[in-house]
N, C-alpha and C positions, 0 to 999 in steps of 0.2 A: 316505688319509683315515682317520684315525682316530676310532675310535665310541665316547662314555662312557655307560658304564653308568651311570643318576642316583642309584643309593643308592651307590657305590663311589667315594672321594675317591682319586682315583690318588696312589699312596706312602703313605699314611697306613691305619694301621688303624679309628679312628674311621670310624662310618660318616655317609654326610651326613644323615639323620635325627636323630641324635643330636646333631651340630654343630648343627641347625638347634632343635633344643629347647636348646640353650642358647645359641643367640644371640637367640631371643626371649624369653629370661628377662630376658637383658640387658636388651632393647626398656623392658622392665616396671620396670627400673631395682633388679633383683637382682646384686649380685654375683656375677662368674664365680665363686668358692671356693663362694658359699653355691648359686649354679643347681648346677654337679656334684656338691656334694653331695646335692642334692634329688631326684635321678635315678636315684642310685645307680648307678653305674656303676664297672666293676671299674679303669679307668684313671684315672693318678694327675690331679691337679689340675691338675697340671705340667706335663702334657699338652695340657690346653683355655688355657694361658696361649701356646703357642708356636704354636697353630693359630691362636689372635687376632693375634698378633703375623702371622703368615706371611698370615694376612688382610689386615690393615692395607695388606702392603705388595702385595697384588694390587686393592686398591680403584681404582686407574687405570685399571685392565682391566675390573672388573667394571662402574665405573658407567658407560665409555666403552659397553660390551653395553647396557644398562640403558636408558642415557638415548638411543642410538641408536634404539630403538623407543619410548619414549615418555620425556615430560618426567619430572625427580625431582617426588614428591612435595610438598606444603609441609612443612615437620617443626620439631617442638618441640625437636627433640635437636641440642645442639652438638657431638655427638661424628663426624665423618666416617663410622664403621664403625656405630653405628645408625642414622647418616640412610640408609646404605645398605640396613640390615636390612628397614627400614621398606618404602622404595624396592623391594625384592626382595618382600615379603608383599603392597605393592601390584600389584606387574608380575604376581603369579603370586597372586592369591586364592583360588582355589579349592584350592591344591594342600596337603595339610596340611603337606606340607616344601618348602618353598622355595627351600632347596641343592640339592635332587636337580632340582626343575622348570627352574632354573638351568644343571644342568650337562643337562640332556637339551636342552632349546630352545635354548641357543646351541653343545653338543657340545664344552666348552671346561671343563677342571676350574675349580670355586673359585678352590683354592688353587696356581692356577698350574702350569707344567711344561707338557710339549710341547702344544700346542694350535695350530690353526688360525690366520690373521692373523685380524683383527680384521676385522667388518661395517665395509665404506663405507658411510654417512650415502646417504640417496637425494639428500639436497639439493646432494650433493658436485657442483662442476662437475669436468667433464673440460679436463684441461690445453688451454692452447691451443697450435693446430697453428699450425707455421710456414710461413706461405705464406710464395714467391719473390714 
């Protein structure tokens, strides 16, 4: 079993606090170039466009987590990857980073890479048995 520590995005040096203040820039409908720039931070732009992109493509995973414990959101955003930001700030309110409460309550990084199967749905039925 493996345990994720919620501010350490496994493989990446970004930490998820950081991710997580610029994906709700995004929310706000700031530009990724203009949110990292605003932060100041010492990694390049280049950087936060390849961790969207590596987002993008774990969005299957995360919202299958997500919406396993409660419904999406309504949301204004057509973009898949804010309705999920949205989705994540809703699931986890109190927490001021969201990537980290993410990766601690399901124990499963963001951005993908070895993790656990995925939660079965409670509503899942169990296969039927074959009587003789």
């Amino acid at each position: 079993m493996a345990l994720y520590f919620a501010e350490v995005l496994p493989r990446h040096s970004v930490t998820a606090p950081l991710l997580a203040r610029v994906l709700s820039s995004l929310v706000w409908g700031i530009a990724l170039k203009a949110a990292v720039e605003s932060i100041h931070t010492l990694f390049a732009v280049e950087t936060f466009y390849r961790l969207r992109q590596r987002l993008r493509r774990q969005l299957d995973l995360v919202r299958v987590c997500l919406h396993g414990e409660q419904a999406a959101p309504v949301s204004k955003q057509s973009d898949a990857l804010l309705q999920t930001v949205e989705h994540l700030r809703r699931f986890f309110p109190k927490a001021s980073d969201a990537v980290a409460a993410f990766q601690l309550h399901f124990q499963r990084p963001l951005l993908g890479g070895p993790s656990p199967p995925l939660p079965r749905p409670a509503t899942e039925l169990s296969p039927p048995s074959l009587a003789s």
